[in-house]
C-alpha positions in Angstrom: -34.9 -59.9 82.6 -31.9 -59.4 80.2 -33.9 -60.9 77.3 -36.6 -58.2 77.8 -34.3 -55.5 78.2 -32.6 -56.4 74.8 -35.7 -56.6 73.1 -36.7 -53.3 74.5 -33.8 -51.9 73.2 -34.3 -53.4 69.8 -38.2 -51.9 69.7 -36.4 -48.3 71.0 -33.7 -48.7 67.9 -36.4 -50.0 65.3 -38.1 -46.4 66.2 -35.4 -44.3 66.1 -34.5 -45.8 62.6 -38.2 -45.7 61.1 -38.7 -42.0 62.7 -35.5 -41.2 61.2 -36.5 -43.2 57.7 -39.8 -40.9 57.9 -38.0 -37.4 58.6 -35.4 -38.2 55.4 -38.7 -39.1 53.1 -39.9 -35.9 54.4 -36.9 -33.5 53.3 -36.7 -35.3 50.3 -40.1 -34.9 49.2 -39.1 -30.7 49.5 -36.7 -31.6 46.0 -38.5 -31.1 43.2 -38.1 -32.6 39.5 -39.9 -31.0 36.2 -38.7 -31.1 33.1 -40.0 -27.7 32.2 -39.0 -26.0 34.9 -34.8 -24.8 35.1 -33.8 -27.3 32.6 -34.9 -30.5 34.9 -32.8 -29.2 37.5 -34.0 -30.6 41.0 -35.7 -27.7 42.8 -36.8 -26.5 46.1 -40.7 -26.9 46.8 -41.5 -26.1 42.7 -39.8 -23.1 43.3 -37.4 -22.3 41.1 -34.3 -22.3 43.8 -32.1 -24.7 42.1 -30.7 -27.1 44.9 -26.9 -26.6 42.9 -27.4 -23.5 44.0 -28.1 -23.5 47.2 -25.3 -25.8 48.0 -23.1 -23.3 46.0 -23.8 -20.8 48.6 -22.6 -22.9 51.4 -19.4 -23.3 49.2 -19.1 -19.7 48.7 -18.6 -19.1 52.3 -22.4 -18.2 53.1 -24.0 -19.4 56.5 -27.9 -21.4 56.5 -28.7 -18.0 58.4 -27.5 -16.3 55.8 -29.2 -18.2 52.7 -32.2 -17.8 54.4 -32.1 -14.1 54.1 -30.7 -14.1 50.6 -33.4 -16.3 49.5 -36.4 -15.4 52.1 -39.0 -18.1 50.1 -36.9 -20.7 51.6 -37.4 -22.5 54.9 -34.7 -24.1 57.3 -35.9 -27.8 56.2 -35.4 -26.8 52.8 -31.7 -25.6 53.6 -31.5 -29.3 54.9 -33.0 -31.2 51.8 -30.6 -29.5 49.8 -27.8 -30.9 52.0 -29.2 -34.5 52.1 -29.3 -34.5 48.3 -25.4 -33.9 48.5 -25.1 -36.3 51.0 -26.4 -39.2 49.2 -24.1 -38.7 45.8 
């Protein structure tokens, strides 16, 4: 009985990690790389919303709330790729 709970933990963690593993892929497919495009500068979506500068907003002061009404092209999981990126460095 023990043995099976454990294992059913195990399958419940291997889940959360590989849904979590998919959702990180996910934002950081969102960051975009082009040479020709603001210097080769990762962007948001081909857009060209610099992710240095949204993360200077939140260092400015600004809210997410408030980002996304400055910069109305952008979408919360955006907002979040942007913070992953700094997360990682």
């Amino acid at each position: 009985m023990l043995l099976l709970a454990l294992k059913l933990e195990l399958q419940n963690k291997e889940a959360a990690y590989t849904q979590i593993s998919r959702d990180m892929t996910d934002l950081l497919n969102r960051i975009t790389v082009n040479p020709k495009q603001c210097g080769g500068r990762p962007c948001i979506r081909g857009m060209r919303i610099r992710v240095a500068d949204v993360l200077d907003l939140f260092v400015a002061g600004l809210s997410a709330e408030e980002i996304l009404e400055d910069l109305p092209d952008l979408e919360v999981d955006d907002i979040r790729a942007a913070l992953s990126t700094r997360q990682e460095s």
